[in-house]
C-alpha positions as a Markdown table, in Angstrom:
| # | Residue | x | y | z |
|---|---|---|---|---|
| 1 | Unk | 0.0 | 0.0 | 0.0 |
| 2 | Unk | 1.1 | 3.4 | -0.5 |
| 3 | Unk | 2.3 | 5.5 | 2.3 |
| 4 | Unk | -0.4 | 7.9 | 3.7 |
| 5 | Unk | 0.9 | 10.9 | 2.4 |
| 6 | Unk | 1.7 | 9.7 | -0.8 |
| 7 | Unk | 1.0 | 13.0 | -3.0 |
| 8 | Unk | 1.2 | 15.7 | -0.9 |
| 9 | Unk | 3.6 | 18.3 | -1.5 |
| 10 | Unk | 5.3 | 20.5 | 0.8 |
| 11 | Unk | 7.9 | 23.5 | 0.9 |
| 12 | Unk | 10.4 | 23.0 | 3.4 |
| 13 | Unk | 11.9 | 26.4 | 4.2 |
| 14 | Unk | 13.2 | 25.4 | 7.7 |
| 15 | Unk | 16.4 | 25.0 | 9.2 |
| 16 | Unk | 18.2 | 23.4 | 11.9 |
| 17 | Unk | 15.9 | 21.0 | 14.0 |
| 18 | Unk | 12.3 | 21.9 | 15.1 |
| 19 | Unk | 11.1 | 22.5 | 11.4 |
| 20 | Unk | 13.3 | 19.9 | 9.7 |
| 21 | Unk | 12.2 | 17.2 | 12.2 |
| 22 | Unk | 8.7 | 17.5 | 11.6 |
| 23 | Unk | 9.0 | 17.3 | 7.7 |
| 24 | Unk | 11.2 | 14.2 | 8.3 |
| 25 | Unk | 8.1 | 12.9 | 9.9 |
| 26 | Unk | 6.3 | 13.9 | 7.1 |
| 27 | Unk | 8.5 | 12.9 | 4.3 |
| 28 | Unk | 8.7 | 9.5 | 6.3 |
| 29 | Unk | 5.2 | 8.7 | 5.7 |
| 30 | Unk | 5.3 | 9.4 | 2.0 |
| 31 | Unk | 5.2 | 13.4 | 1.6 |
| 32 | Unk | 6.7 | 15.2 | -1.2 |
| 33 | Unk | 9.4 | 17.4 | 0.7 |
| 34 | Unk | 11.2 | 20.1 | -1.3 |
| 35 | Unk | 14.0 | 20.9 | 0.9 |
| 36 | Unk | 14.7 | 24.4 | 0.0 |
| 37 | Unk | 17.9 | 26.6 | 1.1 |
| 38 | Unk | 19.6 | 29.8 | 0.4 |
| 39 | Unk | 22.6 | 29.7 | -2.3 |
| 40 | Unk | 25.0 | 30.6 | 0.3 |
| 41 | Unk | 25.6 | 28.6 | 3.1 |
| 42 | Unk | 22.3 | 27.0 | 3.6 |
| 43 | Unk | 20.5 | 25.2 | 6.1 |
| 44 | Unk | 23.1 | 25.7 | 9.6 |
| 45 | Unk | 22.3 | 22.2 | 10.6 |
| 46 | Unk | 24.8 | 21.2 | 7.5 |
| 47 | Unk | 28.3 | 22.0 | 9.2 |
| 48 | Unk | 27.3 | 22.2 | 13.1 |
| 49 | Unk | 29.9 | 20.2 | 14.7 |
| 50 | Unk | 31.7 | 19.3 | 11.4 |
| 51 | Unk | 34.5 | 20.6 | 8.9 |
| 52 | Unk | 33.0 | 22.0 | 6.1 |
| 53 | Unk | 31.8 | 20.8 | 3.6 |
| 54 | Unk | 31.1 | 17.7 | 5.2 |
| 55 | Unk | 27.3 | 17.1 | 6.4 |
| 56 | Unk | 27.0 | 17.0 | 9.9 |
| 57 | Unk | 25.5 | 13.4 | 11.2 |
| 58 | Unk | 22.8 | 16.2 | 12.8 |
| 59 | Unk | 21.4 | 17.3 | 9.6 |
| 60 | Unk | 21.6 | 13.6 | 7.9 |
| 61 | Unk | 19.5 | 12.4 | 10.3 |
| 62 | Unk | 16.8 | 14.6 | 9.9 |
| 63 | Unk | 16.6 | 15.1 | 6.4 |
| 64 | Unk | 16.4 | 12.1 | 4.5 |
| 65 | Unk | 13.5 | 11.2 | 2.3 |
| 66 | Unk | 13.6 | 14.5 | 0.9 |
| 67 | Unk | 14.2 | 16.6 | -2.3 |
| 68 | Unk | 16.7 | 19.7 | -2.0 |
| 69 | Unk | 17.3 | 22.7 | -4.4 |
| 70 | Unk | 18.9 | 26.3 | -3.9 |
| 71 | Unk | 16.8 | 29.6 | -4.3 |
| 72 | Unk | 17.7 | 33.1 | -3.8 |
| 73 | Unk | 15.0 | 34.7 | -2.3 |
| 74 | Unk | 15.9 | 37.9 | -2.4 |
| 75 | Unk | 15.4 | 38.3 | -6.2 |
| 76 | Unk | 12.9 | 38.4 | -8.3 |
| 77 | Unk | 13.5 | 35.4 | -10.3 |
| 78 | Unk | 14.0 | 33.0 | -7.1 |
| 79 | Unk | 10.8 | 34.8 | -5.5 |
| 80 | Unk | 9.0 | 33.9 | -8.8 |
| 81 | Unk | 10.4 | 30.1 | -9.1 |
| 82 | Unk | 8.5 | 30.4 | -5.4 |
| 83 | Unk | 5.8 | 30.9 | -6.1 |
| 84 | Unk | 5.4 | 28.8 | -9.6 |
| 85 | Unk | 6.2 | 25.8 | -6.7 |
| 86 | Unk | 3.6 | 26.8 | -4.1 |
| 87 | Unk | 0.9 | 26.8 | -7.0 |
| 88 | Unk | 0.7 | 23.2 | -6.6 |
| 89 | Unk | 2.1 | 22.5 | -3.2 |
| 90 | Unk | -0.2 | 21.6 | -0.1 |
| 91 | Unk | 1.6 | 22.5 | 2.6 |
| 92 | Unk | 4.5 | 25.4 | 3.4 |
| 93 | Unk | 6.4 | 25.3 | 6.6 |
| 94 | Unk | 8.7 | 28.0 | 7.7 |
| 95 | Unk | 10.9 | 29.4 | 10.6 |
| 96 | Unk | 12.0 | 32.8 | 9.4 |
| 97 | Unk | 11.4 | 35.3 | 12.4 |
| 98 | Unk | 7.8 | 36.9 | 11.6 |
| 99 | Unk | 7.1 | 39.1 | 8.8 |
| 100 | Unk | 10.0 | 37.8 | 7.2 |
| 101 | Unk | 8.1 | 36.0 | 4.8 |
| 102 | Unk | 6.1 | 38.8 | 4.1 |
| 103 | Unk | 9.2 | 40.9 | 3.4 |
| 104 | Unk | 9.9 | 38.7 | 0.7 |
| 105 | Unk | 6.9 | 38.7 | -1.1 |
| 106 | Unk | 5.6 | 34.9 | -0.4 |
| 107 | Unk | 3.7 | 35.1 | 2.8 |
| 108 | Unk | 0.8 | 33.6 | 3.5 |
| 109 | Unk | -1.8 | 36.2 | 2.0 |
| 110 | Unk | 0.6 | 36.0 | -1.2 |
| 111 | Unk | 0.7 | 32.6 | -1.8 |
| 112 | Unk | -3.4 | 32.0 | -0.7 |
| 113 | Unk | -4.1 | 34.2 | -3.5 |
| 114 | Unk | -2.8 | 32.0 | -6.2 |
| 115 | Unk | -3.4 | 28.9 | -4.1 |
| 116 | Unk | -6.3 | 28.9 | -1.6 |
| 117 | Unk | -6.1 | 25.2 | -0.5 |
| 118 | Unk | -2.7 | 25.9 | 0.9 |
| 119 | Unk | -1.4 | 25.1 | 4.5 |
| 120 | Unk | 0.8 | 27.4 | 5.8 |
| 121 | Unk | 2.5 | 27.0 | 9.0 |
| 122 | Unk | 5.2 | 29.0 | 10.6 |
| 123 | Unk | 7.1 | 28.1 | 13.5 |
| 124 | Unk | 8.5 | 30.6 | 15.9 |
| 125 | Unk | 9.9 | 30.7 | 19.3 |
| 126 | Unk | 7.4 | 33.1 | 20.3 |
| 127 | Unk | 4.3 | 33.2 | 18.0 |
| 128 | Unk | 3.6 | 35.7 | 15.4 |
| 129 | Unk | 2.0 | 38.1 | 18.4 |
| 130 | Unk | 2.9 | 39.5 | 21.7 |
| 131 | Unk | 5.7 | 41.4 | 23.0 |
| 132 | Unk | 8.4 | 38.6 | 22.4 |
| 133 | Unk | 7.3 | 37.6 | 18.9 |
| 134 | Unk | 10.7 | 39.3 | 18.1 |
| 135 | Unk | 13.4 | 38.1 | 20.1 |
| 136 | Unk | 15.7 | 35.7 | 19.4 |
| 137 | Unk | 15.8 | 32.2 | 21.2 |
| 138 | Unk | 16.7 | 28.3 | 21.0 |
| 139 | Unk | 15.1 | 25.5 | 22.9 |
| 140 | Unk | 16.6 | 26.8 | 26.2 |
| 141 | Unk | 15.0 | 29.8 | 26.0 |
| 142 | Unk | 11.7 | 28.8 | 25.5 |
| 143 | Unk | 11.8 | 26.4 | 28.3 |
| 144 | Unk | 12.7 | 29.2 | 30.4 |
| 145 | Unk | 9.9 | 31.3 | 29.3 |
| 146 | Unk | 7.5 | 28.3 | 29.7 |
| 147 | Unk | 8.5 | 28.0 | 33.2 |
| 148 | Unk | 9.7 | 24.0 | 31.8 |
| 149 | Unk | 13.0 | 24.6 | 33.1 |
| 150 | Unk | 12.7 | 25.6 | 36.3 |
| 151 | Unk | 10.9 | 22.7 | 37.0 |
| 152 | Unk | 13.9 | 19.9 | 35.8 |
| 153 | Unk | 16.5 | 19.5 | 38.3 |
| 154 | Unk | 16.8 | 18.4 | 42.0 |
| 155 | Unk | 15.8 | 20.2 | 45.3 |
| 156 | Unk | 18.4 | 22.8 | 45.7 |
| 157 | Unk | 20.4 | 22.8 | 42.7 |
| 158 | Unk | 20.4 | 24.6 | 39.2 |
| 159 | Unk | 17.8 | 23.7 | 36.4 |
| 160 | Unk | 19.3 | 20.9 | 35.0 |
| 161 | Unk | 20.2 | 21.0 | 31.2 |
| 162 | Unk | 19.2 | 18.4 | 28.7 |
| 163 | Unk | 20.1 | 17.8 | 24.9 |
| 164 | Unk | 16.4 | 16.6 | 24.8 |
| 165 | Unk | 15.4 | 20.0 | 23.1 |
| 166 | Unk | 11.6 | 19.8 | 24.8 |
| 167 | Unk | 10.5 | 22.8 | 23.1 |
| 168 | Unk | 12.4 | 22.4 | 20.2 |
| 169 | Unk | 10.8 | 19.1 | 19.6 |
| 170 | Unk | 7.4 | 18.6 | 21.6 |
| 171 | Unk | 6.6 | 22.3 | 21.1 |
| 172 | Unk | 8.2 | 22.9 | 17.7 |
| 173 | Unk | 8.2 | 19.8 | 15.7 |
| 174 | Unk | 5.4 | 17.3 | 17.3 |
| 175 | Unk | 2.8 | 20.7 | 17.5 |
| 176 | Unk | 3.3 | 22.0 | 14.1 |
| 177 | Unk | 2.8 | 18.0 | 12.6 |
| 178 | Unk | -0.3 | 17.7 | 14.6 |
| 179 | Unk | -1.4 | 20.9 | 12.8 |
| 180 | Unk | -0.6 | 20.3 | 9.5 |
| 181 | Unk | -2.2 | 16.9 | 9.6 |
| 182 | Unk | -5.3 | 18.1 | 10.7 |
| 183 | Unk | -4.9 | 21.1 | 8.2 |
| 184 | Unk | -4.5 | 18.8 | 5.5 |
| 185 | Unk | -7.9 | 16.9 | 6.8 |
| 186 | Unk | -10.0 | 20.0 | 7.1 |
| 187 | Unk | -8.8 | 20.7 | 3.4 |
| 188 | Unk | -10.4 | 17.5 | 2.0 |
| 189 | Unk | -13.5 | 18.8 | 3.8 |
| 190 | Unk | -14.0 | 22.4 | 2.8 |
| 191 | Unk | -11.5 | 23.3 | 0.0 |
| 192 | Unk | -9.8 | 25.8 | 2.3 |
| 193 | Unk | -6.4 | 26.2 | 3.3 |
| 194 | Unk | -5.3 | 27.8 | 6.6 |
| 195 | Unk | -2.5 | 29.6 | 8.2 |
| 196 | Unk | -0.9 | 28.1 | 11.2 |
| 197 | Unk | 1.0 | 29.8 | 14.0 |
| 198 | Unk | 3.1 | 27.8 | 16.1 |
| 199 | Unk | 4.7 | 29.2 | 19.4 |
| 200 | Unk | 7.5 | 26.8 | 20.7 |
| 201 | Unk | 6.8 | 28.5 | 24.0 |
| 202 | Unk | 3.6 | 28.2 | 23.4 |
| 203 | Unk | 3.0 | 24.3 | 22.7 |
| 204 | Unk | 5.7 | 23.6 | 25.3 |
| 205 | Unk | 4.0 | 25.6 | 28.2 |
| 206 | Unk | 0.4 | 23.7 | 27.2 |
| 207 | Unk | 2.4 | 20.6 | 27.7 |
| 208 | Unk | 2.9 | 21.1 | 31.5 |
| 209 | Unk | 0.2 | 19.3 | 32.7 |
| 210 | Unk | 1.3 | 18.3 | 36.0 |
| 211 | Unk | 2.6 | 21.8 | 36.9 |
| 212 | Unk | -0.3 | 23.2 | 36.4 |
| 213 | Unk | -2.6 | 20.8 | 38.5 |
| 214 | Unk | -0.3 | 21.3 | 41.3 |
| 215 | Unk | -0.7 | 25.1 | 40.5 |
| 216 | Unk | -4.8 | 24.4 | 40.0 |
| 217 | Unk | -4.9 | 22.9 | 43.2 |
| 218 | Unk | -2.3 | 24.8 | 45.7 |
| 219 | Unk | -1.7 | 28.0 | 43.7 |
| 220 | Unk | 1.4 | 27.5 | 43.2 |
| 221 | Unk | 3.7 | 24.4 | 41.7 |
| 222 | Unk | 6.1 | 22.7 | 44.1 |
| 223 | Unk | 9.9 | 24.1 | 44.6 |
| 224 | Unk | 12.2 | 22.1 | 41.9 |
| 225 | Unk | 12.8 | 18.3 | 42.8 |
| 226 | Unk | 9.7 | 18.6 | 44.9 |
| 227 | Unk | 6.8 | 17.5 | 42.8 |
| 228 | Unk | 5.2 | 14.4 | 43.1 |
| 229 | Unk | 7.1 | 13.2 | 40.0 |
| 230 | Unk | 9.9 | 15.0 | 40.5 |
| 231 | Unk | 10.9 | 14.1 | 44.2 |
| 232 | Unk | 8.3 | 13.9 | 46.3 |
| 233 | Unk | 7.3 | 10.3 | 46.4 |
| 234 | Unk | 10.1 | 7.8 | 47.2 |
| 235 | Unk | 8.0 | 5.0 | 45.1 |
| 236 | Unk | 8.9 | 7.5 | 41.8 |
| 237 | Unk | 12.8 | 8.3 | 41.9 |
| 238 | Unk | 15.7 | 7.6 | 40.4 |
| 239 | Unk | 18.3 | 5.9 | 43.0 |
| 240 | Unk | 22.1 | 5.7 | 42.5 |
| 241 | Unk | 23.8 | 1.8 | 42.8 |
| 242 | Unk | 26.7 | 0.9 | 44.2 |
| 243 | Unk | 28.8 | 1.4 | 40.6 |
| 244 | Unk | 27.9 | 4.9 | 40.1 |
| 245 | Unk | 25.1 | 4.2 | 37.7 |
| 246 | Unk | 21.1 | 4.5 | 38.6 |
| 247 | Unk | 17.7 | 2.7 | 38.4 |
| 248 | Unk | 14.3 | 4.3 | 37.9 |
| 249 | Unk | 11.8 | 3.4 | 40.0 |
| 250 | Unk | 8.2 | 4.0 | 38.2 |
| 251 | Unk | 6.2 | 1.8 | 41.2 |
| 252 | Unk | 3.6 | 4.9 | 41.4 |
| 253 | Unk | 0.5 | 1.9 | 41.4 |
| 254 | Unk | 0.0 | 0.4 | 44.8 |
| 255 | Unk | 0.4 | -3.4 | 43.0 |
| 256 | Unk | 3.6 | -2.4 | 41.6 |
| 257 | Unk | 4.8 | -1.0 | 44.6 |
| 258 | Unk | 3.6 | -3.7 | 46.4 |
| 259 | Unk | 5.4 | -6.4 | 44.1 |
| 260 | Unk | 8.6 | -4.7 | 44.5 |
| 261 | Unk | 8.3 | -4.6 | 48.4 |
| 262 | Unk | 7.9 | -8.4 | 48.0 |
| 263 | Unk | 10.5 | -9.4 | 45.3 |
| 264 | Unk | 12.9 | -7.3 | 48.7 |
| 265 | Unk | 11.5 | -8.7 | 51.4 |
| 266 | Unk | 10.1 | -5.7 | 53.2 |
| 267 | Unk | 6.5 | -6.3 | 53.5 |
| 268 | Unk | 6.6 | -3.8 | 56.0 |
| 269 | Unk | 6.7 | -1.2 | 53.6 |
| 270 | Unk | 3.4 | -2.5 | 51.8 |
| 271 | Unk | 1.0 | 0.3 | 52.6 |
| 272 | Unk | 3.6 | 3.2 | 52.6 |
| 273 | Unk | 3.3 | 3.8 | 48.3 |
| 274 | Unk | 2.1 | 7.4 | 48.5 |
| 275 | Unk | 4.1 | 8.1 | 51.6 |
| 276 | Unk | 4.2 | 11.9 | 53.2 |
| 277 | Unk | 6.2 | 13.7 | 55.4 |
| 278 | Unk | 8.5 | 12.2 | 58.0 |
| 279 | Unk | 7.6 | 8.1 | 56.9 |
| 280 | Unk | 8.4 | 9.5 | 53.1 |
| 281 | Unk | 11.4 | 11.1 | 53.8 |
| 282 | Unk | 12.5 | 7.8 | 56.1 |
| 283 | Unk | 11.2 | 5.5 | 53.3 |
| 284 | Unk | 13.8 | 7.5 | 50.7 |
| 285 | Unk | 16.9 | 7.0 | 52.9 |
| 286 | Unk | 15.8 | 3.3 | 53.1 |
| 287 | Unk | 15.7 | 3.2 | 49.3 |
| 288 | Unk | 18.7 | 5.1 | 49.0 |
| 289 | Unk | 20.5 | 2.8 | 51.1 |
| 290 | Unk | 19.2 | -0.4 | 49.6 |
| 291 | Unk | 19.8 | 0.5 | 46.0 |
| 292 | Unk | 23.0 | 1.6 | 47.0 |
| 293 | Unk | 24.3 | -1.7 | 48.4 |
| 294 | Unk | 24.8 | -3.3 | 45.0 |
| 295 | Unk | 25.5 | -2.8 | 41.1 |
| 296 | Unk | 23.2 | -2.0 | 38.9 |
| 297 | Unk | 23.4 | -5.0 | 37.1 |
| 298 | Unk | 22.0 | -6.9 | 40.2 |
| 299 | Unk | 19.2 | -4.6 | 40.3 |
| 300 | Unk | 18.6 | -5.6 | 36.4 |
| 301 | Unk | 18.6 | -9.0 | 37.4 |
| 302 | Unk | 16.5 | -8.5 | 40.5 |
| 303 | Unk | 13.7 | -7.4 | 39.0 |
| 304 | Unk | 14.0 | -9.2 | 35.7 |
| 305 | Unk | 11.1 | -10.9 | 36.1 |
| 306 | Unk | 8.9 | -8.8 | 38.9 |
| 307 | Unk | 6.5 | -6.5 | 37.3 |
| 308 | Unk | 6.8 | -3.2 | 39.2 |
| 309 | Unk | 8.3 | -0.4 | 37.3 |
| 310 | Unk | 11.8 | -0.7 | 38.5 |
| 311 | Unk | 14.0 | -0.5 | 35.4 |
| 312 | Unk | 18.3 | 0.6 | 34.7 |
| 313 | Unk | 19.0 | 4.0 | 33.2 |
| 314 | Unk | 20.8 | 3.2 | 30.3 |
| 315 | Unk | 23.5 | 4.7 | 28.3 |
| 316 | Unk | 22.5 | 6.0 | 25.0 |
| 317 | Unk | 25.0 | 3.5 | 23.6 |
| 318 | Unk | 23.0 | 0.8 | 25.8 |
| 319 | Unk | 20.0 | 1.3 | 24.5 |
| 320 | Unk | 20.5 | 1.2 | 21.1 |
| 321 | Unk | 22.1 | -2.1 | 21.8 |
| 322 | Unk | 19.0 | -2.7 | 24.0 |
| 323 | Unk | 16.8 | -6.2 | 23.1 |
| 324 | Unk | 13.6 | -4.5 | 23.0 |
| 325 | Unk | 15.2 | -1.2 | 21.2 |
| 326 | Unk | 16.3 | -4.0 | 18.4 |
| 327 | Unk | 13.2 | -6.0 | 18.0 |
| 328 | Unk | 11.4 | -2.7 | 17.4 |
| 329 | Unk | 14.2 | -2.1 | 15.1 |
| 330 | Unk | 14.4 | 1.5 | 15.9 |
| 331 | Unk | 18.1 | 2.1 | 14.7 |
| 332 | Unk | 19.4 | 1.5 | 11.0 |
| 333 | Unk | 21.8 | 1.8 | 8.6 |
| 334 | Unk | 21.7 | 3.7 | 5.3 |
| 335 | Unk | 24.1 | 5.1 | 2.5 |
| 336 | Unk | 24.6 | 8.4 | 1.8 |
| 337 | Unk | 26.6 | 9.5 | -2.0 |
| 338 | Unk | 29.1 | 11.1 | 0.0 |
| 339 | Unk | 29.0 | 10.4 | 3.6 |
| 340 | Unk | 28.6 | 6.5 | 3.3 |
| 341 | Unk | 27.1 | 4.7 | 5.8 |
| 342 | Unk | 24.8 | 6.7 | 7.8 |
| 343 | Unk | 23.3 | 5.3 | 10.9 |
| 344 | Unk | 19.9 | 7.5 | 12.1 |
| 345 | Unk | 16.7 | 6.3 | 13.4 |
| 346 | Unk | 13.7 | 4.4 | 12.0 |
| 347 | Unk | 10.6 | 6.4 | 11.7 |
| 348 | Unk | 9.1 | 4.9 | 15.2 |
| 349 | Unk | 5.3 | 5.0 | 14.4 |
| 350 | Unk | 4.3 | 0.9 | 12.9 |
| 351 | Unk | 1.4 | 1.2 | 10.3 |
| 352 | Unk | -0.3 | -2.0 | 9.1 |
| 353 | Unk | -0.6 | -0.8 | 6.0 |
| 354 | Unk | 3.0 | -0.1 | 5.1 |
| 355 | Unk | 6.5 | -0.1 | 6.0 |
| 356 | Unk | 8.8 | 2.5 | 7.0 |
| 357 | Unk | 11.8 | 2.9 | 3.6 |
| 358 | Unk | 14.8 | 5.3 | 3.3 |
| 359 | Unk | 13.7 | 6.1 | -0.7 |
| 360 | Unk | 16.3 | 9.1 | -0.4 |
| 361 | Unk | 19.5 | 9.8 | 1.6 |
| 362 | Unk | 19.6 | 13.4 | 2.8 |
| 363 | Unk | 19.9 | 16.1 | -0.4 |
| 364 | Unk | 23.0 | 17.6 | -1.0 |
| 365 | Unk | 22.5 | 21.6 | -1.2 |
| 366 | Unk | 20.6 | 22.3 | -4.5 |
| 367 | Unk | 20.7 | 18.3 | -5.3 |
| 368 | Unk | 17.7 | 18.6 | -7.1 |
| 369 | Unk | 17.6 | 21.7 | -8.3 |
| 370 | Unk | 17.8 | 20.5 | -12.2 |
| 371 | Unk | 14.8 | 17.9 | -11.4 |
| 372 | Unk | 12.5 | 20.3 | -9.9 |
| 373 | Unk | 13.3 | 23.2 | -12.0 |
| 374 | Unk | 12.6 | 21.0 | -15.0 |
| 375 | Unk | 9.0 | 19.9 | -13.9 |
| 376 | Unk | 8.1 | 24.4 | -14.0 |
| 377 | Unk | 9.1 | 24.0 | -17.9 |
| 378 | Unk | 12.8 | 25.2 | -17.0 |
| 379 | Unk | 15.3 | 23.8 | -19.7 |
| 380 | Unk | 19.1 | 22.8 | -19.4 |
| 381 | Unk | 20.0 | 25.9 | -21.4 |
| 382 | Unk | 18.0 | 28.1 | -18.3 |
| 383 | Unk | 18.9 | 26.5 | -15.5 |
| 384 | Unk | 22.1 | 27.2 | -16.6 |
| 385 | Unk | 21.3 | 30.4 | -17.0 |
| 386 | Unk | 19.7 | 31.2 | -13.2 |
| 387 | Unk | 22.6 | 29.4 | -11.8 |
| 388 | Unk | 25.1 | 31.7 | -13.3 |
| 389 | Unk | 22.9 | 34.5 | -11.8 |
| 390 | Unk | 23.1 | 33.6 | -8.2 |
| 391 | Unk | 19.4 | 32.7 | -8.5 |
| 392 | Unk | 19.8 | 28.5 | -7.5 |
């Protein structure tokens, strides 16, 4: 069966990682993605990290499955190759600060005027309105503006840093997919495109469910490390072994915290699950101590075979190597023209349907410049001819 976006086009004008993650999804599941840079140094994800002119394993990973050409914006000509594109395209995505596209001459009142079914989505750190909409940011900074970071960490120390971009990726990438998908659905239904504005800050702050009960409910959220799944109940924790390395303890059910207290031997700890106070604070030094008596690879061991949410922090290296991370077969192998073998992730999401393919490695810059150009009528002797101008 074909994938389930088998015929929809989209204009990729994004860079880095929230924007070119979510047309990886996208392109995964059959898209059309025209992957489409500047003709200087393009997309920054390219060299992060890396030598020029190398491709960082950053931007390989995220743009595969796609088609990439080269426009200048800026003139006339590019503007106009635009727009001949976005005629026929379903779906734009861009992460130019806002107005920028305006500026141009190809925002979204432009391009619904020659194309009304269009989706148009732009993602921003701060939305296209409010006093922010502005500044400049990365993932970091819209955590902190969310109030997200303040909340990672333990009691008494610094926010904790991650290279989990949160906002980046649950705010940027998984928020404007979810959009575009139901975009795309309402567009089978009326005709009607739509414009979309995504605020990283915005989707990652909407995301903070269990801050804001606590805040619902107390009015105010617990200090950092505090929360009830952040500290405050010794059945959800993560404990440190006796060789440095940790386990996370998920027993937040009575039965599962009542099958670990048996697999130990301390059925005097049965009823103390959603401990409080003084008996919590006693029951974590306990669990500190006990966890802390032996390697993690007991612990593994230990509860193997008990079914109470107690399971090893792994290495990143560890779980890739993981059984269950292999038999969902979650990490693969592909070539790449110039960078050989590539090793990224599987798209994760198993359709019945269909099955996941690489059907191209990541685009070199203006790869496919000649291919697309041609489809708008564009001969050898022309593209030539733009190239030579700065144009692609």
């Amino acid at each position: 069966m074909q994938k389930p976006l088998t015929g929809v086009r989209i204009l990729d004008l994004t860079r880095l990682l929230p924007g070119p993650m979510c047309t990886l999804h996208l392109a995964d599941m059959g898209a059309d993605v025209i992957k489409i840079e500047d003709t200087g140094e393009g997309d920054y994800a390219r060299w992060m990290g890396v030598e020029k002119p190398k491709n960082s394993g950053y931007f390989l990973a995220v743009n595969r499955n796609k088609r990439g050409i080269t426009l200048n914006l800026r003139e006339a000509q590019g503007r106009d190759i635009f727009l001949q594109l976005a005629k026929t395209a379903d779906v734009i995505i861009e992460s130019f600060r806002p107005q920028v596209m305006d500026k141009l001459g190809i925002g979204y009142a432009d391009i619904q005027a020659i194309n009304p079914r269009i989706v148009y989505c732009a993602i921003t750190g701060y939305g296209q309105t409010g006093p922010y909409r502005d500044k400049a940011g990365h993932d970091l900074n819209y955590c902190g503006y969310s109030g997200v970071a303040e909340q990672i960490g333990l009691a008494g120390e610094a926010p904790a840093m991650s290279n989990f971009q949160i906002a980046d990726l649950a705010g940027g990438t998984l928020s404007a997919a979810m959009g575009i998908l139901a975009a795309l659905y309402a567009v089978q239904k009326t005709g009607k495109g739509t414009y979309i504005d995504v605020s990283m800050t915005d989707c990652t702050l909407t995301h903070a469910v269990a801050a804001l009960s606590t805040y619902v409910r107390e009015g105010k959220t617990s200090p950092r490390g505090e929360d009830m799944l952040t500290g405050r109940l010794p059945n959800y924790r993560i404990y440190e072994t006796a060789d440095k390395r940790y386990m996370a303890m998920g027993a937040l059910e009575p039965k599962f915290w009542q099958a670990f207290c048996r697999a130990i031997e301390r059925e005097d700890w049965l009823n103390l699950a959603w401990a409080t106070g003084q008996v919590a604070q006693r029951l974590q030094q306990d669990l500190t101590q006990l966890f802390a008596s032996q390697p993690q690879q007991y612990w593994v061991e230990k509860f193997a075979t008990v079914d109470c949410g107690v399971t090893p922090i792994l290495s990143f290296e560890e779980s890739l190597a993981d059984p269950q991370i292999q038999a969902r077969g979650l990490f693969i192998s592909a070539e790449h023209p110039t960078q050989g073998t590539v090793q990224q992730f599987a798209f994760p999401l198993k359709f019945s349907e269909y099955r996941f393919s690489i059907d191209r490695h990541a685009p070199m810059q203006g790869e496919h410049n000649q291919e697309v150009l041609s489809t708008l009528g564009y001969s050898e002797m022309d593209i030539d001819a733009l190239r030579a101008k700065g144009i692609i």
